[in-house]
C-alpha positions as CSV (number, residue, x, y, z in Angstrom):
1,X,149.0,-20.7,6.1
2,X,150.0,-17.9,8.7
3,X,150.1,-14.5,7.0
4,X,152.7,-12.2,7.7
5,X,152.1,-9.2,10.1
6,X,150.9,-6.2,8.3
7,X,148.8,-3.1,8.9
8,X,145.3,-3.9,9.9
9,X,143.5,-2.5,6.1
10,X,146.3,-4.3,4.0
11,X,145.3,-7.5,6.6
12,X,141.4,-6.9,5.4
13,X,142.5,-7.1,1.5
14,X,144.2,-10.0,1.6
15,X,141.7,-12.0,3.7
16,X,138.6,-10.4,1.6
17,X,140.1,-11.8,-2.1
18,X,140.3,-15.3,0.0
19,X,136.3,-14.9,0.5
20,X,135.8,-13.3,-2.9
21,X,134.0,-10.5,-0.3
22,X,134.0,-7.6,-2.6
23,X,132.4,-5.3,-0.7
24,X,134.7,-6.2,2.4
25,X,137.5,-6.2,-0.2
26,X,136.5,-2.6,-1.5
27,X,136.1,-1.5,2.0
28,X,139.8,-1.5,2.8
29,X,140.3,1.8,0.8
30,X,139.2,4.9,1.6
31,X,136.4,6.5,0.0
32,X,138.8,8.1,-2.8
33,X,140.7,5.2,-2.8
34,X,143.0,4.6,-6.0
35,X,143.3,0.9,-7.1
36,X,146.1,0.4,-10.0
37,X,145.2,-3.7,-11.4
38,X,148.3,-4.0,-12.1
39,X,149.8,-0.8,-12.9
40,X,149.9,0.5,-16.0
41,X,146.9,0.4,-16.9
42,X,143.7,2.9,-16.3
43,X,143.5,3.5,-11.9
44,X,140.1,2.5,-10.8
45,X,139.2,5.7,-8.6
46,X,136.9,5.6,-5.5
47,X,135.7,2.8,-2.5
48,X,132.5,2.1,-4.8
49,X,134.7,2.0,-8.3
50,X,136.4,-0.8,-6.9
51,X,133.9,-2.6,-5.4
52,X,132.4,-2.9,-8.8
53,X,135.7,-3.6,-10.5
54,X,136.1,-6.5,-8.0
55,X,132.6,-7.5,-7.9
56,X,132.9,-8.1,-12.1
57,X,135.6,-10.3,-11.8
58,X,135.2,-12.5,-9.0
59,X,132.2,-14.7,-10.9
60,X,134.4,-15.4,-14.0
61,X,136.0,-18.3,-11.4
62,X,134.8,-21.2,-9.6
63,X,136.2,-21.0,-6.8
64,X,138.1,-17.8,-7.0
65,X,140.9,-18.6,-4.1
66,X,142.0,-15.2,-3.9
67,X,145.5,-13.6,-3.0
68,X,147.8,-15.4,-0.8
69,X,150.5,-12.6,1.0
70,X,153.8,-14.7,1.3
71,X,155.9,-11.4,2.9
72,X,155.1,-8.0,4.0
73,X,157.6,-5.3,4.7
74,X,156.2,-1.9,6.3
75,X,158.3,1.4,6.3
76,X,155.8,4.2,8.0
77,X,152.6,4.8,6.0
78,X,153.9,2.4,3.1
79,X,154.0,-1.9,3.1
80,X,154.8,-3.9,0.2
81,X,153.8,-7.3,0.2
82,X,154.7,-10.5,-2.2
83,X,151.6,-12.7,-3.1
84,X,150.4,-15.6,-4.7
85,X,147.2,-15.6,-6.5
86,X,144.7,-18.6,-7.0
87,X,141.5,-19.0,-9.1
88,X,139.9,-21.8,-11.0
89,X,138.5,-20.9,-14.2
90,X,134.6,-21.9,-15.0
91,X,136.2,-24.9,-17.6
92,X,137.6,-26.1,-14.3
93,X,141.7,-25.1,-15.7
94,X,143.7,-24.0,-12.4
95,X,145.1,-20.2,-13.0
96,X,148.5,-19.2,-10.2
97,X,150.0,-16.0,-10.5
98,X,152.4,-14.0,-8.7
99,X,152.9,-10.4,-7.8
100,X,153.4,-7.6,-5.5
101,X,151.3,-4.9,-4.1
102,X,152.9,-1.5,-3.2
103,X,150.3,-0.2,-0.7
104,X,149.9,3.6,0.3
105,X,147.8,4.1,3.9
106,X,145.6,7.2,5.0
107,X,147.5,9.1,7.5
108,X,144.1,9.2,9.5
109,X,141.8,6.2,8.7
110,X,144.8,3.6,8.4
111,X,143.0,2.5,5.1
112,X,144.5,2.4,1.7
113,X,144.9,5.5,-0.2
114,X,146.6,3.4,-2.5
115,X,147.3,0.1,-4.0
116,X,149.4,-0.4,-6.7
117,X,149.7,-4.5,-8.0
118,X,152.3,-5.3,-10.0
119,X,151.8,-8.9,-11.6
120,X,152.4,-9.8,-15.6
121,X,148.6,-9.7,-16.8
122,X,149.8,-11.6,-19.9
123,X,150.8,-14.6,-17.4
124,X,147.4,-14.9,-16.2
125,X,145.5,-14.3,-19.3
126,X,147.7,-17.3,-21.2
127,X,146.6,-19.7,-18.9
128,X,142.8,-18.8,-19.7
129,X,143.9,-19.0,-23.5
130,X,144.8,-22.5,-23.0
């Protein structure tokens, strides 16, 4: 699948979750990046923050597929972009989700100052209950 055009760091997120790279993942922010997963619940604050956060979660799948972008719309230093999301859980029981990611760039660094994800948590986590 082609993804749509976006800015260069939004472009690195996307195509880090498909390697489950968390370090290239985390590496999209900037150093005081803010991460909300999803919103609404506590920010994960800072590049290395995040790298952990990502780095926890990615072994809890087999394979974890990552985040698919299906559009991307860019207005100056902010893009929003629909995705679908992919992992396998270790019992082998396919998890898909959907969201979208509301993503704030550095002015300077073109990296993510901000990411917010907006998904139902309660979606995903019912399809590990069962």
């Amino acid at each position: 699948m082609t993804f749509p055009a976006m800015p260069a760091a939004v472009l690195q997120f996307f195509r880090a979750s498909q390697e489950a790279d968390a370090d290239t993942w985390a590496a999209s922010f900037t150093e005081d990046g803010v991460f909300h997963d999803p919103i609404g619940t506590d920010p994960i604050t800072g590049r290395d923050a995040i790298r952990d956060f990502i780095a926890g979660i990615v072994p809890n799948f087999q394979p974890f597929l990552g985040l698919t972008p299906i559009e991307a719309h860019t207005v100056g230093r902010h893009v929003a972009v629909s995705w679908r999301g992919a992992v396998v859980a270790l019992d082998g029981s396919p998890v898909n989700w959907s969201g979208i990611n509301v993503y704030e760039l550095d002015e300077g660094s073109g990296l993510i100052r901000e990411a917010k994800a907006y998904f139902n948590s309660a979606i995903f986590s019912a399809q590990l209950a069962s």
